[in-house]
N, C-alpha and C positions, 0 to 999 in steps of 0.2 A: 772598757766603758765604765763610769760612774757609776756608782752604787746610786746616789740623786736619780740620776737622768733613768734607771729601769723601771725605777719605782714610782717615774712620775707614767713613762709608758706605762705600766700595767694599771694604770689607774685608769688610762686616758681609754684601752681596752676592753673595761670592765663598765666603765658609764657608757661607750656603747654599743655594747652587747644587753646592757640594762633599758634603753632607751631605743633596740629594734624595732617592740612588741606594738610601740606606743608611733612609733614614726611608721609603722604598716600600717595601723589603724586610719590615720590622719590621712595616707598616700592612698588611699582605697575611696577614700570619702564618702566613710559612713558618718551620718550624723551621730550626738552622742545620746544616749536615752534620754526621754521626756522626762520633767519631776512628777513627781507621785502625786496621787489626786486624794482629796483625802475623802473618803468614807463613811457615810453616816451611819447614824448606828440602828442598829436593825431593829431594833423595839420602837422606830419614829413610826409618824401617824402617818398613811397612806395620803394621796394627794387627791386621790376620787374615790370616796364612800362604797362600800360594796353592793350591790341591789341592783334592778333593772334599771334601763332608762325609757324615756318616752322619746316619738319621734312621730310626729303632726306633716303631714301635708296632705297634696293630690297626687294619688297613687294612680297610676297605669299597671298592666298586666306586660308580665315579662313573657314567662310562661305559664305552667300552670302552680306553680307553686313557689311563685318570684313576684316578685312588685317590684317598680321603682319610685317611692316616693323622695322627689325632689332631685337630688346631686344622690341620695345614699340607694342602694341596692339591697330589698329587705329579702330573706327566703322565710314562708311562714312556717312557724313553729309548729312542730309535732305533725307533719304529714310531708307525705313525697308520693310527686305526681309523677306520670310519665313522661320520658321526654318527648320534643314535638316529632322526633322520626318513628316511638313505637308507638305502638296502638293505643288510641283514647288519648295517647300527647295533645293536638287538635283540637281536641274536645274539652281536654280542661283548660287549656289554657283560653278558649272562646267566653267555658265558663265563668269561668276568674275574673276576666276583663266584664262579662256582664253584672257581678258583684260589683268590685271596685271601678270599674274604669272609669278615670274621671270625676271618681269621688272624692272627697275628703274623710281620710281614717287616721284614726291614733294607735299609735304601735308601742307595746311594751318590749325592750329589748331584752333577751337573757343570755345572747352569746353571739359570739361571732364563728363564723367558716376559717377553714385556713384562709379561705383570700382573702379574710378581714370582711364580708360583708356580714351585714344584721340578722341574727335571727331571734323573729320577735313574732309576739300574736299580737292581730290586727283586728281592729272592727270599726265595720262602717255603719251609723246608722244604728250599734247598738247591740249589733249581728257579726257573729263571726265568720269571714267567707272559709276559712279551713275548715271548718266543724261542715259548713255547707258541703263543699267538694269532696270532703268525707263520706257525708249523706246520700249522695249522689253514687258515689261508686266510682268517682274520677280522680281520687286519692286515696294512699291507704296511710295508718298511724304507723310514724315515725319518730322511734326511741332518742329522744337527745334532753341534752341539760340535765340540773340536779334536780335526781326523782326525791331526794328527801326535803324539796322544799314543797308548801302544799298547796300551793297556787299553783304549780306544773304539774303535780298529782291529779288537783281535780279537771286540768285542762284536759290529762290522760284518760281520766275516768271516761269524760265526756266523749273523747274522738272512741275509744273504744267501746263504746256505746253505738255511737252511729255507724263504726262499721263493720260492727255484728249485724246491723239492721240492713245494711245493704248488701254483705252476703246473705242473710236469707230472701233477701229480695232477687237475687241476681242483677244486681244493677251496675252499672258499668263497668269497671275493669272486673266484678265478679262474675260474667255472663259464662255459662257454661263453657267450652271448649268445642266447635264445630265437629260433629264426625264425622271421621275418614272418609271422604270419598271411596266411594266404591269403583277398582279399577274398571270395571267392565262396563258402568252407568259413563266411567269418564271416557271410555273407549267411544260409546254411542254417540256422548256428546261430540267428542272430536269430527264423528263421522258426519252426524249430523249438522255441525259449522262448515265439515267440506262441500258437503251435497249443497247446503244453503249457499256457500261460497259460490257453487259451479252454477244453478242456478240463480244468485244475481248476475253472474256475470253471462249468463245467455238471455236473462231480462234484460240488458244494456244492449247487449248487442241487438235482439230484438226491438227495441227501441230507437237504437241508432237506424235501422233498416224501414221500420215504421215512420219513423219521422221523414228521413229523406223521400219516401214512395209517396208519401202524402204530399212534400213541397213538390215533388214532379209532377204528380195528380192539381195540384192546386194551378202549381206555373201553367199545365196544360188546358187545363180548364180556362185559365183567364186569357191564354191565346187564343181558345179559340172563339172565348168573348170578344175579345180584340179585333179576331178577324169577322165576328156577325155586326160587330158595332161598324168596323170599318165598309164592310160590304153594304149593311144600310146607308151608308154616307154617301157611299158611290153613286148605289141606286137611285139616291134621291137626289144627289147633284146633276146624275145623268139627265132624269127628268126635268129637273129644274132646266139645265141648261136645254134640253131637246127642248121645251117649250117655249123658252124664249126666241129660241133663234124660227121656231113654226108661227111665231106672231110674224116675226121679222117678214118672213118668207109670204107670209099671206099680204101684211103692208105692199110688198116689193112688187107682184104680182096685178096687187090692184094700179099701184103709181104705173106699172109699163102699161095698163088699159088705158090709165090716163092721156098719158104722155103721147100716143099712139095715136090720138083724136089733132095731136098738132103737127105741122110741118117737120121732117126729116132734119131737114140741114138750118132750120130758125130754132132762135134762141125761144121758150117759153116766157109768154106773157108775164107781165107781174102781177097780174089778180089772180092768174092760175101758177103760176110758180108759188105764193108765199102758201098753198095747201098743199104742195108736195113737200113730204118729211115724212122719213121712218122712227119707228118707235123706238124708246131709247133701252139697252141694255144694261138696266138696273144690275140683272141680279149678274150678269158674267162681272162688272165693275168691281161689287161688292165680295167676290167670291176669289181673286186671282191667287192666296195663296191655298186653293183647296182644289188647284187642279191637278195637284199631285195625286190623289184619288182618283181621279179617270187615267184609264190604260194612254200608252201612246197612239193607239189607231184611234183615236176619237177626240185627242189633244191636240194633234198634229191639222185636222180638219176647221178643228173650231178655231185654232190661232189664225187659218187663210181664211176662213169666213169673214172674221171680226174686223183684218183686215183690208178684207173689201168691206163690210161694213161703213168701219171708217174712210173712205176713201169714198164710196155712193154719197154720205152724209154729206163730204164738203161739196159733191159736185150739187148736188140739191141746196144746197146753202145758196150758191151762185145760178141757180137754174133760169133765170132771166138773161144769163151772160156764157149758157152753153148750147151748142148744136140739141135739140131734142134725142138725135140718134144715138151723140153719146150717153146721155142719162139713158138709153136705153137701154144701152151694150152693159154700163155700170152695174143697172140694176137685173140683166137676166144673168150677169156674171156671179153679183150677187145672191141670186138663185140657184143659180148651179153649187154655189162652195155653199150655201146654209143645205140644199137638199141632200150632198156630198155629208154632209156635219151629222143631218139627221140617222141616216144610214146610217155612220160607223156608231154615234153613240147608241143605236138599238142592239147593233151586233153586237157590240161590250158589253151589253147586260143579258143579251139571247133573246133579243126581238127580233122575230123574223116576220117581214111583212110582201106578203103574197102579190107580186104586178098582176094590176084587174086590167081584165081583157079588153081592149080597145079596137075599133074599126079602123080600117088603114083608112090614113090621111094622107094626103101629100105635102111635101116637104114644101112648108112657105117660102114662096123667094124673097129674095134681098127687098127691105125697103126703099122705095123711090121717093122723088118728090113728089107729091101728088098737087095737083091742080088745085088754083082756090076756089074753083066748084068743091072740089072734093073737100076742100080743109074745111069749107063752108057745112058740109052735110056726108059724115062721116060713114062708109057702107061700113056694112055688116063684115065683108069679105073682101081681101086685097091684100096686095103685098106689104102694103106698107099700114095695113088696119089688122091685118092677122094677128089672132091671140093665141100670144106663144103656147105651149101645150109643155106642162108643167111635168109631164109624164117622163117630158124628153130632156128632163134637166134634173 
């Protein structure tokens, strides 16, 4: 081989063996360093003054030792309240919001939390609500920011001031510590919530028993209001009705004396027919759905009565244009179902009425036609003049 041609290989070997390091770099694709930034120099002047700041708006209560005035979250300076799950937490924080809430206060800032919110003293009004809740007992003094400046020294001065005065006051989170229950008072107690327990719960049930005995006592009482109310109803319908249908009966009674003074088988005059008519049944008209109060033995009578009633009525309407004998038969038929009516309604109420002793009579025979002598001058006695006997109907 050429002495040329090794020497141009080993060249051709060595740039790239030189140019690995730099063709990994690029095949990996890492970018290459950013240029350098350049640096100010340390003795420059700051871009915000050192000192507090101020921060104005209307504050709300966070908790008790939080505010939010505005968009920023302030914690006040030099106190710490408890949180709202221990004890007195509630209570400062109610406090708080009765200071500020709603107010407008201006806040000096002197530092921030790690979370970045403010802490700064606030006053509304002119009054500090921290030095307040201090006062109170509902916050105690907490150490923060630079004690060597002396607007935070005599802030210090001051909270520990006020709550020296409210431990010897015992005032809220300084209230004594409760003591121990005694196990033996707690043991009473327990017993004492059971025996209470055991007796409300036989006062309930006492009560559920009482209440129920009394709807049964009351439901019962007003049954058998119900049933005095109803039996007056009865009573007095029964009367009502037995009295009507005893006018009836007395009406019906006189018309067959009437009727009895004229021819058997001739229709009734029309000067004496238009004074035959019975008396009208006002009150049975007025009363037909209250006959469900009278029993069936006394319902049953008065619906045949009424019936024949009706049915005497029309023939007496036409009594100029009927046999006398029938208005006869009509109306002792009539007599028999009103004196049948009288009966059962006494019996439904417990009327018992004693048959008065009577002389035997003889049984009237059938009426005839009697003679116009006779129609002329009407005896006293006769077949066809006999006065039905009311006893027997």
């Amino acid at each position: 081989m050429p002495k040329n041609l090794i020497v141009a290989l080993q060249a051709v070997v060595v740039a790239l063996l030189l140019s690995a390091p730099a063709f990994a770099k690029t095949t990996k694709g890492e970018a290459p360093a950013p240029p350098a930034v350049p640096v100010p120099k340390v003795d420059a002047e700051a871009l915000v003054p050192p000192g507090p700041t101020k921060l104005e708006g209307t504050a709300q209560a966070v908790d008790g030792d939080e505010i939010r005035v505005g968009d920023s979250r302030v914690r006040l300076y030099g106190i710490a309240a408890p949180d709202m799950s221990a004890r007195m937490g509630p209570e400062a924080r109610v406090a708080l919001d009765g200071l500020i809430g709603g107010a407008r206060v201006t806040c000096k800032v002197f530092d921030k939390t790690p979370e970045g919110d403010a802490i700064a003293q606030c006053e509304v009004g002119g009054k500090d609500p921290a030095l307040e809740l201090v006062a109170r007992g509902l916050a105690a003094v907490y150490r923060s920011g630079n004690f060597n400046d002396s607007e935070q020294q005599a802030f210090a001065e001051k909270y520990d001031a006020a709550e020296a005065q409210a431990r010897q006051q015992d005032a809220g989170l300084w209230q004594p510590p409760a003591p121990a229950a005694d196990p033996q008072a707690a043991a009473q107690e327990r017993t004492k919530a059971r025996v209470l327990h055991y007796a409300g719960f036989a006062l309930l049930i006492l009560a559920i028993f009482t209440v129920s005995i009394t709807r049964l006592s009351v439901a019962r009482r007003d049954r058998v209001e119900r049933g005095k109310r109803r039996e007056e109803q009865r009573t007095t319908l029964s009367f009502a009705m037995a009295a009507e249908v005893e006018i009836v009966l007395a009406t019906a009674r006189r018309l067959v004396e009437q009727i009895s003074t004229h021819p058997a088988e001739r229709p009734i005059p029309g000067a004496a027919s238009a004074a035959l008519a019975l008396p009208s049944t006002t009150f049975w008209s007025a009363n037909p759905a209250r006959l469900h109060l009278l029993p069936v033995e006394a319902t049953v009578p008065l619906l045949r009565f009424h019936a024949q009633y009706e049915d005497a009525v029309r023939k007496l309407s036409v009594a100029s244009a009927v046999p006398a004998n029938t208005l006869t038969a009509a109306l002792n038929t009539l007599v028999e179902y009103g004196t049948a009516a009288v009966t059962a309604i006494e019996a439904s109420i417990g009327i018992e009425r004693h048959a008065e002793a009577a002389p035997d009579q003889p049984k009237p025979a059938p009426a005839t036609t009697p003679t116009p002598a006779a129609a002329a001058s009407p005896a006293p006695s006769g077949p066809a003049n006999s006065k039905p006997d009311p006893a027997a109907h």
